[in-house]
C-alpha positions as CSV (number, residue, x, y, z in Angstrom):
1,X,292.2,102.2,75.2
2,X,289.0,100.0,75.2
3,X,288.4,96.9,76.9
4,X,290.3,94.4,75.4
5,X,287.3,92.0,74.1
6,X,287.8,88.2,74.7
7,X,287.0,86.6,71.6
8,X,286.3,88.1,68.2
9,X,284.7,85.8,65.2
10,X,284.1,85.6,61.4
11,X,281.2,83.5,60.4
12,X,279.8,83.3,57.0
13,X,279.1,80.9,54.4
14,X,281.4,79.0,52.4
15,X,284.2,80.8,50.4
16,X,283.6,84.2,52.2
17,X,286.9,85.0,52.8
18,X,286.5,84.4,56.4
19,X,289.8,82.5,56.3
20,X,292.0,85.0,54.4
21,X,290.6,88.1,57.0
22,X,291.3,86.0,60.3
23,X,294.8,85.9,59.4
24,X,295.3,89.6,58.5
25,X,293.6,90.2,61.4
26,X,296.5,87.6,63.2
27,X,299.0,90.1,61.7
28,X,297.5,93.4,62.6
29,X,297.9,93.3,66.5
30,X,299.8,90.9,68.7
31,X,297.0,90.5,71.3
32,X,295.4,88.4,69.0
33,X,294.9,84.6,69.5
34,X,294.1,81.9,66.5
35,X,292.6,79.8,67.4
36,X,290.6,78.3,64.3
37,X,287.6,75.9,64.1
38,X,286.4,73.9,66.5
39,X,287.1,70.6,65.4
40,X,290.9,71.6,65.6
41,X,290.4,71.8,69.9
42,X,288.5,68.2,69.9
43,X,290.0,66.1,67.0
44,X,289.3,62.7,68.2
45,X,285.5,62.8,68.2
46,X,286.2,64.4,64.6
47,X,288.5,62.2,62.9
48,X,286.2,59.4,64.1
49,X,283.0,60.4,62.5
50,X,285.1,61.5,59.2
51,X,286.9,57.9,59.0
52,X,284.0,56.6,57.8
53,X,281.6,58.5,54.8
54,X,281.7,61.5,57.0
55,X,279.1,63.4,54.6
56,X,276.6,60.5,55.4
57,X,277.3,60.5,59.0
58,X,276.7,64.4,58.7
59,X,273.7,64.3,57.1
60,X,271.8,60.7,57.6
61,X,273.1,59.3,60.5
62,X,274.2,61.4,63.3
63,X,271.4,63.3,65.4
64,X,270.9,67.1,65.5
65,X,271.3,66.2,69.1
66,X,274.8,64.3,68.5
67,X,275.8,67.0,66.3
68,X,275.0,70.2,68.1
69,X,276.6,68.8,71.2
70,X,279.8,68.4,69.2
71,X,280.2,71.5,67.8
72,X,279.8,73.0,71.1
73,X,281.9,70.5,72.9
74,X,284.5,72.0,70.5
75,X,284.1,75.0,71.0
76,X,284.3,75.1,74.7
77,X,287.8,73.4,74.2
78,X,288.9,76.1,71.9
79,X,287.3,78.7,74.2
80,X,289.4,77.7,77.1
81,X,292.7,77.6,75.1
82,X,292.4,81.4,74.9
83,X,295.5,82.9,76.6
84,X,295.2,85.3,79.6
85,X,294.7,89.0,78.1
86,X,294.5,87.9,74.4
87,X,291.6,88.2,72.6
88,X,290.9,84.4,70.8
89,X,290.2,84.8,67.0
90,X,287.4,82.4,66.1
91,X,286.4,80.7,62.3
92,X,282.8,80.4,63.1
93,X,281.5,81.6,66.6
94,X,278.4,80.4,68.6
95,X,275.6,81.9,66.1
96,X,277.5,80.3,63.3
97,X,278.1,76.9,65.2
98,X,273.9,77.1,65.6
99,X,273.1,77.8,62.1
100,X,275.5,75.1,61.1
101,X,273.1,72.8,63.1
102,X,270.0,74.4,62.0
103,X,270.5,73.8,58.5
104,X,271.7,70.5,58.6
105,X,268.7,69.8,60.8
106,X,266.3,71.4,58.0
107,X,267.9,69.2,55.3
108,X,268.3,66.0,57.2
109,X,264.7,66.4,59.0
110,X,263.1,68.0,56.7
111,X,261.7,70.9,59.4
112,X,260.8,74.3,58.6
113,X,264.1,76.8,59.7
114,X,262.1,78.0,62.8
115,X,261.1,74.8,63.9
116,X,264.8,73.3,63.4
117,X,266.1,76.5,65.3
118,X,264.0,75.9,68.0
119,X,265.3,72.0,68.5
120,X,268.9,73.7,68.2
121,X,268.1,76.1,71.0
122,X,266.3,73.8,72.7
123,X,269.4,71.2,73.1
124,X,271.8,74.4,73.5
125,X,269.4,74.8,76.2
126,X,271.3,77.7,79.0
127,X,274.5,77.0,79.1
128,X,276.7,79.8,79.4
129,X,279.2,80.8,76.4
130,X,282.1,83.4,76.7
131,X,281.1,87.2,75.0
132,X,282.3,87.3,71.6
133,X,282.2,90.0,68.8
134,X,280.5,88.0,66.3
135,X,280.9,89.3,62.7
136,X,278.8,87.6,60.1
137,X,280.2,88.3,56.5
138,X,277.2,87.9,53.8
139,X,278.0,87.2,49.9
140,X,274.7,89.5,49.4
141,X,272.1,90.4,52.0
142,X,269.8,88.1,49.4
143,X,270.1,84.7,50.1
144,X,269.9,82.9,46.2
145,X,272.2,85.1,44.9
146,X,274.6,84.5,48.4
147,X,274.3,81.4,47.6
148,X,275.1,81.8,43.6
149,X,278.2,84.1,44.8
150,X,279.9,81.6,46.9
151,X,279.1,78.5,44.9
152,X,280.6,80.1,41.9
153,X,284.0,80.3,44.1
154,X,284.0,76.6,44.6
155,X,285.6,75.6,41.3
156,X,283.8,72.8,40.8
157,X,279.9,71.9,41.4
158,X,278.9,71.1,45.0
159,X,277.2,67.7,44.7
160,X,274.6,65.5,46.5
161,X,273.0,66.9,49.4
162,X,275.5,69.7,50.4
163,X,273.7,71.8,47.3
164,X,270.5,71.9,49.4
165,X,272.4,72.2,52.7
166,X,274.2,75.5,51.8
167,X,270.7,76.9,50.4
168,X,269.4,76.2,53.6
169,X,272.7,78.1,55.4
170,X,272.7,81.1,53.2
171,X,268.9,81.5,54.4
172,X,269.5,80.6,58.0
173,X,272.1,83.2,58.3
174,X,269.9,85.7,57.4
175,X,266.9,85.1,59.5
176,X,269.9,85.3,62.2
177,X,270.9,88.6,60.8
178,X,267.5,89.8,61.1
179,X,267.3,89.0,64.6
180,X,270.1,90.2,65.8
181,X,272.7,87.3,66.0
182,X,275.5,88.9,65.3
183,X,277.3,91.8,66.4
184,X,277.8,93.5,62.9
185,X,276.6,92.1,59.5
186,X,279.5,93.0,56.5
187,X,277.5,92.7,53.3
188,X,280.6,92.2,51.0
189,X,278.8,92.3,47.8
190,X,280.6,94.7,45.3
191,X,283.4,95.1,47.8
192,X,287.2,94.1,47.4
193,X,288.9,92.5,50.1
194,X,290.5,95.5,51.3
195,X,287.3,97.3,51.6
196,X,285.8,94.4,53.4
197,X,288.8,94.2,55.7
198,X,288.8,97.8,56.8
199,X,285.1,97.1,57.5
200,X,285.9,94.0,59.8
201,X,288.1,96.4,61.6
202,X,285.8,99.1,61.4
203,X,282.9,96.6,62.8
204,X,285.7,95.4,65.6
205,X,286.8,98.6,66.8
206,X,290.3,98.4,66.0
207,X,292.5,101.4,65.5
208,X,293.4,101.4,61.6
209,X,297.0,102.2,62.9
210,X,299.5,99.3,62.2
211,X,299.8,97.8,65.7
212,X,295.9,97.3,65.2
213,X,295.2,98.0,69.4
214,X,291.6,98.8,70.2
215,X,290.9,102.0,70.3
């Protein structure tokens, strides 16, 4: 059997599916841990920002600096409620938690993606971060149509801001994909769900037998 990795996560834009694979994934083997988004592990600082107009605070008034700290002040949280010999299941890893930053510093500061990465990094500075198997699950590997893909699946039109914000994601993701972010890049264009799903697995290094151990 291999080593029992300690956390695995799906990151992706909006409407990916990362949701519905995370809990198939839940089902496949027991040693799997849910343990969701980050704001679910540090709710207060959360549900006080979104009390207000939280899409403002997001994108006017809050700091890249304010922000980036708590995204990874949640994640920390939800990092150390992993159980001994489980493997956690993540909705948005590390990468995903810096790109999430990076794009909202692009839009809000109007900086190029490199120079918006490098303030992320530069505030993430060393600190250490548990191993993960990172998964990032593309729309297409080209970011407008990504973009087109996922926005479609909404339902109804993203408005104000968030438009330029998810432009900005869909691109930042890829620039991460190109260097190396992520463990495995699933480009699920063309592909059903089960055909993504066995890819996920695939990318995990799960066995496809039901109890879904690692091989």
């Amino acid at each position: 059997m291999a080593q029992v990795p300690d956390f695995v996560s799906l990151n992706g834009p909006d409407n990916v599916g990362k949701t519905s694979h995370l809990v198939r994934l839940a089902e496949r083997w027991h040693g799997f841990q849910s343990l969701g988004a980050v704001h679910e592990h540090d709710p207060e600082p959360w549900a006080r920002v979104a009390a207000g107009d939280y899409a403002r605070w997001w994108f006017e008034t809050s700091t890249t600096v304010e922000l980036t700290e708590m995204l990874l002040a949640g994640h920390a949280k939800r990092a150390a409620a992993r159980e001994a010999g489980r493997t956690g299941l993540l909705d948005r890893g590390v990468s995903m938690l810096l790109a999430v930053a990076t794009a909202t510093c692009v839009v809000k500061d109007g900086l190029t993606v490199g120079e918006a990465f490098k303030t992320v990094t530069g505030i993430t500075g060393s600190r250490a971060t548990a191993p993960e198997i990172s998964i990032l699950l593309l729309p297409s590997l080209d970011a407008e149509r990504s973009y087109a893909i996922t926005s479609a699946r909404e339902g109804r039109p993203w408005t104000g801001i968030y438009p330029a914000y998810q432009k900005t994601l869909h691109a930042v993701l890829l620039h991460q994909a190109d260097h190396g972010s992520y463990t495995a890049v699933v480009d699920c264009e063309d592909h059903s769900l089960d055909d993504v799903h066995s890819d996920v697995v695939d990318r995990i290094g799960l066995s496809p037998l039901t109890d879904g151990s690692p091989r």
